[in-house]
mmCIF file of the C-alpha atoms, coordinates in Angstrom:
data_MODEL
# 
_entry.id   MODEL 
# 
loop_
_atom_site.group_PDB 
_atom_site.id 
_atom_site.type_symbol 
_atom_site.label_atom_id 
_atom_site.label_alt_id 
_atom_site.label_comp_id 
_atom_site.label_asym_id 
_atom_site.label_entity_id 
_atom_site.label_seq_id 
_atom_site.pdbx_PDB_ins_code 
_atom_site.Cartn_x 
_atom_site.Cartn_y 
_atom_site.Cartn_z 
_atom_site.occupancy 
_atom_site.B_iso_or_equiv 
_atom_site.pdbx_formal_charge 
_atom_site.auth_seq_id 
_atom_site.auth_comp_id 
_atom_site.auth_asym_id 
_atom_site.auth_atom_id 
_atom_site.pdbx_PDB_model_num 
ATOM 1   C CA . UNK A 1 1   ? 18.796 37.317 19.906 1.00 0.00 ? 1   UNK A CA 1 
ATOM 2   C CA . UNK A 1 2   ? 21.872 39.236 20.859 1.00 0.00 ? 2   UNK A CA 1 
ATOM 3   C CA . UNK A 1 3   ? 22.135 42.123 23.386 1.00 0.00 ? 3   UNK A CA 1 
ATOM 4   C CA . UNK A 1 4   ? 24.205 44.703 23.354 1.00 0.00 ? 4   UNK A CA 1 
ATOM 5   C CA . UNK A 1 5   ? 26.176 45.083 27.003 1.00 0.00 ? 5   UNK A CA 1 
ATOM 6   C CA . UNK A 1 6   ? 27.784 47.725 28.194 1.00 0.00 ? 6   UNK A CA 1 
ATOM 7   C CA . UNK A 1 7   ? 29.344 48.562 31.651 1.00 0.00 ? 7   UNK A CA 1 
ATOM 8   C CA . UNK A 1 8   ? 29.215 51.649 33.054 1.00 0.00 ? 8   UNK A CA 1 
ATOM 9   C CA . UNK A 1 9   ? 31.232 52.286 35.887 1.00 0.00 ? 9   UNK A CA 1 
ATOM 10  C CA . UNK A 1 10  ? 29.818 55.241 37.931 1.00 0.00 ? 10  UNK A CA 1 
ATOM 11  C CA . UNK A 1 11  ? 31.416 54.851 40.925 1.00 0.00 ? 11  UNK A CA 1 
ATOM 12  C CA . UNK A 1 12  ? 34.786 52.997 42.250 1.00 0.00 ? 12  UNK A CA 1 
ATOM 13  C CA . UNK A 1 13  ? 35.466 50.699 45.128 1.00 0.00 ? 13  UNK A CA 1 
ATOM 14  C CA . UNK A 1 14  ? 37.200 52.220 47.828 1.00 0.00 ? 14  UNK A CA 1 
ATOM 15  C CA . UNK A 1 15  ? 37.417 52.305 51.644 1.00 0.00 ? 15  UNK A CA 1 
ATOM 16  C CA . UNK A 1 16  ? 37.373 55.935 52.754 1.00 0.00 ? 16  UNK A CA 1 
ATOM 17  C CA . UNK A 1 17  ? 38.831 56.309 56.349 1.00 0.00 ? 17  UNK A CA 1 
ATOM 18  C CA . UNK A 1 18  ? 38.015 59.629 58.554 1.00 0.00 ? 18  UNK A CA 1 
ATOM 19  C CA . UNK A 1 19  ? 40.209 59.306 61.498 1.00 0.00 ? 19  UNK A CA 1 
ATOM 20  C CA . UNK A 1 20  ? 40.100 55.959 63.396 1.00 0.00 ? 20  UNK A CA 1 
ATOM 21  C CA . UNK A 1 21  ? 36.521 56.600 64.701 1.00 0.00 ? 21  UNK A CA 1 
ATOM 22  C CA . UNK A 1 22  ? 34.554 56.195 60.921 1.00 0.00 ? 22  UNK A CA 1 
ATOM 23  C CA . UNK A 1 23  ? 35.501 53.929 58.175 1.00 0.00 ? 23  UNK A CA 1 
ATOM 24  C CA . UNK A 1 24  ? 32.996 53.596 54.835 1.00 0.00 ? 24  UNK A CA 1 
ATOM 25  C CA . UNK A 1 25  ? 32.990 51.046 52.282 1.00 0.00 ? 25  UNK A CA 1 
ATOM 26  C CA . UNK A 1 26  ? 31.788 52.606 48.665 1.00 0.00 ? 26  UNK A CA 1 
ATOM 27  C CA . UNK A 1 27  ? 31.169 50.587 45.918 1.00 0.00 ? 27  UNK A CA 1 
ATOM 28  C CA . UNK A 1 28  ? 30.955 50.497 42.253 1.00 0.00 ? 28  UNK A CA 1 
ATOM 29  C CA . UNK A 1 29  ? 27.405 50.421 40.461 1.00 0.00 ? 29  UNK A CA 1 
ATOM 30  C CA . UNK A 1 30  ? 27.410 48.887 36.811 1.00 0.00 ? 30  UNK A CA 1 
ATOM 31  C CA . UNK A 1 31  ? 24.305 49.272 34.626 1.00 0.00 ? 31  UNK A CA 1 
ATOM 32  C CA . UNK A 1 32  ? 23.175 47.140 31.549 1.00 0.00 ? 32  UNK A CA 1 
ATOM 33  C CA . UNK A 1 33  ? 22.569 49.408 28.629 1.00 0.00 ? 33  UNK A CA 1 
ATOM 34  C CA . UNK A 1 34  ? 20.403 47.905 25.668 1.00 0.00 ? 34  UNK A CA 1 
ATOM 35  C CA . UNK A 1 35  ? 19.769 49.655 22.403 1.00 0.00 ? 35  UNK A CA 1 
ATOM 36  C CA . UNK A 1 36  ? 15.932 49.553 21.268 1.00 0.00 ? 36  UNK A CA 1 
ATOM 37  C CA . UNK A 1 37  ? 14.648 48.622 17.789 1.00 0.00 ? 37  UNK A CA 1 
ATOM 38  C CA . UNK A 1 38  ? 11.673 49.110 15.897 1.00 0.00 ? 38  UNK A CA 1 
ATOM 39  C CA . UNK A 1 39  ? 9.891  45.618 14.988 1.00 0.00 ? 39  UNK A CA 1 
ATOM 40  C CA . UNK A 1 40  ? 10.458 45.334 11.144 1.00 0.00 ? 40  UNK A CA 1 
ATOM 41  C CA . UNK A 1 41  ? 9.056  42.529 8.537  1.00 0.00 ? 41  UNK A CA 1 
ATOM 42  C CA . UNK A 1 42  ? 6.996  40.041 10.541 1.00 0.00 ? 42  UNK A CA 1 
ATOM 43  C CA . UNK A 1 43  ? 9.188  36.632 10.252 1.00 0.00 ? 43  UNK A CA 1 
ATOM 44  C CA . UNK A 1 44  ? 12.241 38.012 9.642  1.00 0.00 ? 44  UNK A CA 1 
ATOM 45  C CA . UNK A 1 45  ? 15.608 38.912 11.219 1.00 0.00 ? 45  UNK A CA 1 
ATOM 46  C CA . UNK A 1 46  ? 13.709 41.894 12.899 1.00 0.00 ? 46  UNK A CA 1 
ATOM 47  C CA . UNK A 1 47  ? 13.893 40.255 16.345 1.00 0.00 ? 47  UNK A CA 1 
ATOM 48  C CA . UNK A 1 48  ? 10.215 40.708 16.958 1.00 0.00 ? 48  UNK A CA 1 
ATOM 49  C CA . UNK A 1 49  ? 8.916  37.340 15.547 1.00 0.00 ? 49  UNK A CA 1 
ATOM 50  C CA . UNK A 1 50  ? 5.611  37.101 13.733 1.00 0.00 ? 50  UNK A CA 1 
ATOM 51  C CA . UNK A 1 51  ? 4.689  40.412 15.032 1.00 0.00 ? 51  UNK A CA 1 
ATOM 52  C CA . UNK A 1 52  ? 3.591  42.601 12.527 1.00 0.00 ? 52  UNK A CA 1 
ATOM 53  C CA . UNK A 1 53  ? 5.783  45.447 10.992 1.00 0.00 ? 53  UNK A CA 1 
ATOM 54  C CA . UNK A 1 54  ? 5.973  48.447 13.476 1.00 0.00 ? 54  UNK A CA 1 
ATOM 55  C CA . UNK A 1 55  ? 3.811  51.472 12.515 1.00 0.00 ? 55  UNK A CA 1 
ATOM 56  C CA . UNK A 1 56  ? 4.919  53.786 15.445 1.00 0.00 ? 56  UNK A CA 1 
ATOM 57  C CA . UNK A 1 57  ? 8.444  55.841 14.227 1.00 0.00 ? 57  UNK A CA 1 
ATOM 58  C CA . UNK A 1 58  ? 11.608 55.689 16.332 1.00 0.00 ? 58  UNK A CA 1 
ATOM 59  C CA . UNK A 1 59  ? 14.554 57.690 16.038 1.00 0.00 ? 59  UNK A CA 1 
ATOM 60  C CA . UNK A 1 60  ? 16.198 55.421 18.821 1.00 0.00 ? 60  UNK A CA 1 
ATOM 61  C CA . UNK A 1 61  ? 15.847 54.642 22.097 1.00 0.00 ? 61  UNK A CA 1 
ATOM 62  C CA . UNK A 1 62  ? 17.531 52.185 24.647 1.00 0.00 ? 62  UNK A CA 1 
ATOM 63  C CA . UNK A 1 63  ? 17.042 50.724 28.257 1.00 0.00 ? 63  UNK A CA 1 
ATOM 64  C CA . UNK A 1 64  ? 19.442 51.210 31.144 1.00 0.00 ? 64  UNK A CA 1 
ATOM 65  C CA . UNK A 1 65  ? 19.044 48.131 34.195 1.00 0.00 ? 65  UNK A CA 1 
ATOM 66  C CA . UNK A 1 66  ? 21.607 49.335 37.050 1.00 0.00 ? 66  UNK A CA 1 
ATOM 67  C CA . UNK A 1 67  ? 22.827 47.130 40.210 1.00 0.00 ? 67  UNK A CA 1 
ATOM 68  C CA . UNK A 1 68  ? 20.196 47.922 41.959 1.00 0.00 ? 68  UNK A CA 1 
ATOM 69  C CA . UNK A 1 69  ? 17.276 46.618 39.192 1.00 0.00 ? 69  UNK A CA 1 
ATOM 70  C CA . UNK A 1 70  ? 16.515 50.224 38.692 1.00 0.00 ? 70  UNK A CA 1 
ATOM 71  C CA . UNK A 1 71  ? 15.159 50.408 35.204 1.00 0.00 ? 71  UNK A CA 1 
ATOM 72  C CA . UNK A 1 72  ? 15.196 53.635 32.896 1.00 0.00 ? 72  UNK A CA 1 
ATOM 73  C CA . UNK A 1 73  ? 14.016 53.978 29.849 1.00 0.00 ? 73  UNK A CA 1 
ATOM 74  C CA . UNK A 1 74  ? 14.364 56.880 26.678 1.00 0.00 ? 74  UNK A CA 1 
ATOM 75  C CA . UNK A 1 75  ? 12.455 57.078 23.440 1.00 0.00 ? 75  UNK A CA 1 
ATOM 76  C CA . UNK A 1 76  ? 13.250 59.826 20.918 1.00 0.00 ? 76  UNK A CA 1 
ATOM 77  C CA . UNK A 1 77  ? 10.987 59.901 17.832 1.00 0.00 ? 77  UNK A CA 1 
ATOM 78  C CA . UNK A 1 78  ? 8.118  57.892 18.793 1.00 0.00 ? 78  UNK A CA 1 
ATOM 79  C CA . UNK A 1 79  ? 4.486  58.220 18.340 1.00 0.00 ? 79  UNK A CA 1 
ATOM 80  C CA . UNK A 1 80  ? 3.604  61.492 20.359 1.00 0.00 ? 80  UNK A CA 1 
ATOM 81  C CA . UNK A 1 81  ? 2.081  61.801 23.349 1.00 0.00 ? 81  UNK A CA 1 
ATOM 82  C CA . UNK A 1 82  ? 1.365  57.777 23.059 1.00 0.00 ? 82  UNK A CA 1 
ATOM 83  C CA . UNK A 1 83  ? 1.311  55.192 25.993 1.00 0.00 ? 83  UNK A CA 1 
ATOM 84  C CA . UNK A 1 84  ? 3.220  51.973 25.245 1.00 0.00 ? 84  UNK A CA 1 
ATOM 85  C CA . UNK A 1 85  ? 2.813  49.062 27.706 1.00 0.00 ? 85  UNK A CA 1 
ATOM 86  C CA . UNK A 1 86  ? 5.962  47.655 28.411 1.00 0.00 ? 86  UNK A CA 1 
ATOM 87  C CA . UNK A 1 87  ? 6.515  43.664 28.366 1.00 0.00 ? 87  UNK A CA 1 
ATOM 88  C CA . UNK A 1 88  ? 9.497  41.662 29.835 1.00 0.00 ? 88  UNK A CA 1 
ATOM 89  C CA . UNK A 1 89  ? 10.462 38.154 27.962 1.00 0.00 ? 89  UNK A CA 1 
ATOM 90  C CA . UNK A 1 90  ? 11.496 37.153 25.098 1.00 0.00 ? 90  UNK A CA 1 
ATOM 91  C CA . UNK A 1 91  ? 11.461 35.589 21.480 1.00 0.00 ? 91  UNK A CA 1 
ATOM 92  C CA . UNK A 1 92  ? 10.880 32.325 20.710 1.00 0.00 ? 92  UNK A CA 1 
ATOM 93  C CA . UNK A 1 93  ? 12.813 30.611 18.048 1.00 0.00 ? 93  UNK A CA 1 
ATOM 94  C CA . UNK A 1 94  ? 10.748 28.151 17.580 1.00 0.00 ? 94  UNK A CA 1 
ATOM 95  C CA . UNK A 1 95  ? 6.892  29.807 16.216 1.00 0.00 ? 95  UNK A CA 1 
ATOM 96  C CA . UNK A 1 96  ? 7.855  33.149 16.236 1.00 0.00 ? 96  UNK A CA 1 
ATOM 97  C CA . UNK A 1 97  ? 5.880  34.002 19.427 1.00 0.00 ? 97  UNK A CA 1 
ATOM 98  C CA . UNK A 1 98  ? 6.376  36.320 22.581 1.00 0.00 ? 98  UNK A CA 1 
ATOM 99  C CA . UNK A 1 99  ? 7.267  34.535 26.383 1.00 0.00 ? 99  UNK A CA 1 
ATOM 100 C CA . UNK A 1 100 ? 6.652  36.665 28.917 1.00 0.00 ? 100 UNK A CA 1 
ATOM 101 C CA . UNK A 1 101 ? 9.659  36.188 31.786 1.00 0.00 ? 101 UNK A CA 1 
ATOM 102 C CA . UNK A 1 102 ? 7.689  38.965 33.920 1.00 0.00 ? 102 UNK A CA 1 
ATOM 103 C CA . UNK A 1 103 ? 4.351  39.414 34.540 1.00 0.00 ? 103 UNK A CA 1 
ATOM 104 C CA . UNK A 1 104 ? 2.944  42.735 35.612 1.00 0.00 ? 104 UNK A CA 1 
ATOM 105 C CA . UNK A 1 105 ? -0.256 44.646 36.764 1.00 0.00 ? 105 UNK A CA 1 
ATOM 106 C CA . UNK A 1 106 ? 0.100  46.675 33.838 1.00 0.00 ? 106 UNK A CA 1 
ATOM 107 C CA . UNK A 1 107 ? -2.370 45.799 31.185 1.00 0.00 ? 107 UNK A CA 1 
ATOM 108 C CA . UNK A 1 108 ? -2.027 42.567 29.200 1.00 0.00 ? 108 UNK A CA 1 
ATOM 109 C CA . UNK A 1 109 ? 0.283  41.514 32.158 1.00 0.00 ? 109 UNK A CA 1 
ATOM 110 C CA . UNK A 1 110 ? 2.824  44.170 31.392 1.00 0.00 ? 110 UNK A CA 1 
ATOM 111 C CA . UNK A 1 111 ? 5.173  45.517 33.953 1.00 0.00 ? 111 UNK A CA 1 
ATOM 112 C CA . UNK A 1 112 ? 4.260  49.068 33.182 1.00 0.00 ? 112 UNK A CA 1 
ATOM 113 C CA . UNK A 1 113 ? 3.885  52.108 31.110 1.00 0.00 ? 113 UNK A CA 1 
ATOM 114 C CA . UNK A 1 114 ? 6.116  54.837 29.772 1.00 0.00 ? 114 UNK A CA 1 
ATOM 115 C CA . UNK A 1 115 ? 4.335  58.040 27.503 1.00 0.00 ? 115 UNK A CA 1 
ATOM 116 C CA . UNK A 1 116 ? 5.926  60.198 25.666 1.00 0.00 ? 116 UNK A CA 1 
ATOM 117 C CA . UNK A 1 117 ? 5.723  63.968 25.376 1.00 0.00 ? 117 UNK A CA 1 
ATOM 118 C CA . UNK A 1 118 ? 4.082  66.052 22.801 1.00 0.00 ? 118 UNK A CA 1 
ATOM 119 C CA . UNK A 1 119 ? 7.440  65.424 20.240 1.00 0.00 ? 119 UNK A CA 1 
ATOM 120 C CA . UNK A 1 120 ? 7.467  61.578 20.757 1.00 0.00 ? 120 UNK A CA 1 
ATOM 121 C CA . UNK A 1 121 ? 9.910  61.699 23.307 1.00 0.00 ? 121 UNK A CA 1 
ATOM 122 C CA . UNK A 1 122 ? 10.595 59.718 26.808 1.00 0.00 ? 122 UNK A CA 1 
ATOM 123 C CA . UNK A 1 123 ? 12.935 59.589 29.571 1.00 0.00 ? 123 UNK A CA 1 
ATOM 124 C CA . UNK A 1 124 ? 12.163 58.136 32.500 1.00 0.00 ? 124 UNK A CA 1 
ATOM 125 C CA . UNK A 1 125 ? 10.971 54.880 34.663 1.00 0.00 ? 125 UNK A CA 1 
ATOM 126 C CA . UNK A 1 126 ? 8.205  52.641 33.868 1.00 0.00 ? 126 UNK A CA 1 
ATOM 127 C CA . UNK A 1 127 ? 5.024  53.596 35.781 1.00 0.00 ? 127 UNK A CA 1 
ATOM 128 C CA . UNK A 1 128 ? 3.168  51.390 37.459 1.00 0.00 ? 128 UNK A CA 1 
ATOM 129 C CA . UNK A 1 129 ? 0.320  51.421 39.331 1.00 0.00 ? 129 UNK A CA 1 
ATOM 130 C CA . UNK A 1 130 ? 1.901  51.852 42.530 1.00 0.00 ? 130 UNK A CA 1 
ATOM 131 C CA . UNK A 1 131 ? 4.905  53.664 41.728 1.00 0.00 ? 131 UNK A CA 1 
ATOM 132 C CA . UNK A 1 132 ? 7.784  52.621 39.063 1.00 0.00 ? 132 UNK A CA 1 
ATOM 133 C CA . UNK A 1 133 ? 8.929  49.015 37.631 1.00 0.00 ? 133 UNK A CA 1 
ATOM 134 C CA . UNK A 1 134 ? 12.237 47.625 39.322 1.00 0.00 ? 134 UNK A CA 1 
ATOM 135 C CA . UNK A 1 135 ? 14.060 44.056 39.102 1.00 0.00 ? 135 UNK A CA 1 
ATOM 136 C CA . UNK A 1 136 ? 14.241 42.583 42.677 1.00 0.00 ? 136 UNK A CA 1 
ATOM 137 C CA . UNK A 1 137 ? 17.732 42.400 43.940 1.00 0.00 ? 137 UNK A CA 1 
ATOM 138 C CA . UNK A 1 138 ? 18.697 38.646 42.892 1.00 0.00 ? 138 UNK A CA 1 
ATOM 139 C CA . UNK A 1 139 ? 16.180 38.561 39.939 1.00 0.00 ? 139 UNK A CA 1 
ATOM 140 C CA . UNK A 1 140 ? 18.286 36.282 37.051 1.00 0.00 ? 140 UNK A CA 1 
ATOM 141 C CA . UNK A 1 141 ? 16.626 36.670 33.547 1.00 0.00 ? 141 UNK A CA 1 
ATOM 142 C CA . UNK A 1 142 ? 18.167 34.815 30.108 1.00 0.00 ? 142 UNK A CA 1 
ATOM 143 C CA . UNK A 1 143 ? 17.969 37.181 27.306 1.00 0.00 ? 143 UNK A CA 1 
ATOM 144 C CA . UNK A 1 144 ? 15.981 39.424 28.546 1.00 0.00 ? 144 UNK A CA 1 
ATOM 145 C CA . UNK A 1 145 ? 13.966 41.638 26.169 1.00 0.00 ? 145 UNK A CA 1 
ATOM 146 C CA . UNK A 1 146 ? 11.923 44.633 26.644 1.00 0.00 ? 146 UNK A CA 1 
ATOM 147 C CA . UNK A 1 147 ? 8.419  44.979 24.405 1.00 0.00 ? 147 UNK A CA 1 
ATOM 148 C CA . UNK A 1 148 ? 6.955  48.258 23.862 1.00 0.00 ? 148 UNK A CA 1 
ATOM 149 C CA . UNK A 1 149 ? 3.485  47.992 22.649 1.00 0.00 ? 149 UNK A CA 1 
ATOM 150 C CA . UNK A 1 150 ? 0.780  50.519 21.108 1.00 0.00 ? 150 UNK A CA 1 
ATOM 151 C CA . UNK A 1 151 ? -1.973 49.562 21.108 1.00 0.00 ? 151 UNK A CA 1 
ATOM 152 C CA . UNK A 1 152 ? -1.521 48.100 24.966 1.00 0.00 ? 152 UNK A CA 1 
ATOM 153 C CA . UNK A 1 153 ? -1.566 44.595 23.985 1.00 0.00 ? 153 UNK A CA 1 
ATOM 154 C CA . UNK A 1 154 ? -1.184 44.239 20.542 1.00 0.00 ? 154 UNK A CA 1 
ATOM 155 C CA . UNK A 1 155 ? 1.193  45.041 18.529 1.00 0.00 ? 155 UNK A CA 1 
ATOM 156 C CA . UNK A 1 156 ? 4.686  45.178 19.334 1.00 0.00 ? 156 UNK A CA 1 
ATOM 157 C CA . UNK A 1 157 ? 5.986  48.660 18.061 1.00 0.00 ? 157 UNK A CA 1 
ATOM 158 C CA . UNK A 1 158 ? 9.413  48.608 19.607 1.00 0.00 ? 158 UNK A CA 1 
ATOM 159 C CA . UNK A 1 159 ? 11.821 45.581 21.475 1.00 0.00 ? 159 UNK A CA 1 
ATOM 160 C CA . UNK A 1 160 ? 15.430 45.669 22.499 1.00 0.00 ? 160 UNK A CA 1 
ATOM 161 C CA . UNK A 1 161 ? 18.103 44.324 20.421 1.00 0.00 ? 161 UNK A CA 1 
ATOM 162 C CA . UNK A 1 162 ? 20.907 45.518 17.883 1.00 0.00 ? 162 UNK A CA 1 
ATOM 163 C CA . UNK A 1 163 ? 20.834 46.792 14.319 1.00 0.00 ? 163 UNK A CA 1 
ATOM 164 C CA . UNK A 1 164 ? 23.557 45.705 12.294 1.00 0.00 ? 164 UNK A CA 1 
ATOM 165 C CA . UNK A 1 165 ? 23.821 48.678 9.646  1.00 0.00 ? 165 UNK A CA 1 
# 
């Protein structure tokens, strides 16, 4: 499955001198940007597998993965007030079937949660139990995709991806 990249640029590389006494490096942060799709036909070009059809709306939605592994998330027009459990992996070609590349204390093994508000809507982090779901600086992940599931295991409403119109 494809992703759609983009690079942000937030900030620029510089070297900022005060005087001769104080000299400061800043540097630029980029962040991964990834559209989110619902899951459509089971065994089609949907990009969720042989996951059944998605029954949950979405309007549309992405995930944002800065520098730092910081991951943020929005939904607009989902399932109201709703918590999806969010999975990291991906696709497999070959039966249809999700990999997990993350494992989580989330339930099912997911890395987290995100719930959205009384109008199906979500910005935010992933929650976990002990705070919010991050990469670790130096995590390296092929194709990754993000799973948004409701119920918390089974199925997949939502995954990242692109929609060709």
């Amino acid at each position: 499955m494809l992703l759609k990249k983009k690079t942000i640029i937030i900030g620029l590389l510089a070297t900022v001198s005060f005087g001769t006494l104080f000299t400061s490096t800043i540097y630029a942060v980029q962040t991964m940007e990834i559209s989110i799709i619902k899951c459509g036909v089971s065994s089609s070009t949907s990009g969720c597998g042989t996951n059944y059809p998605a029954t949950d709306p979405l309007q549309q939605g992405y995930v944002r993965i800065n520098n730092d592994g910081d991951v943020d998330v929005q939904l607009k027009g989902a399932r109201a007030n709703t918590i999806y459990t969010v999975f990291v992996g991906n696709w497999t070609k070959i039966n249809g079937n999700w990999q997990s590349q993350v494992s989580g204390n989330g339930p099912c093994g997911g890395v987290g949660t995100v719930t959205t508000d009384n109008v199906g809507n979500f910005i935010g982090q992933i929650k976990t139990p002990t705070g919010t779901f991050a990469f670790p600086i130096g995590t390296s992940i092929g194709q990754p995709n993000f799973a948004f599931n409701n119920p918390s295991c089974y199925p997949t409403q939502f995954t990242t991806g692109i929609t060709i119109p």
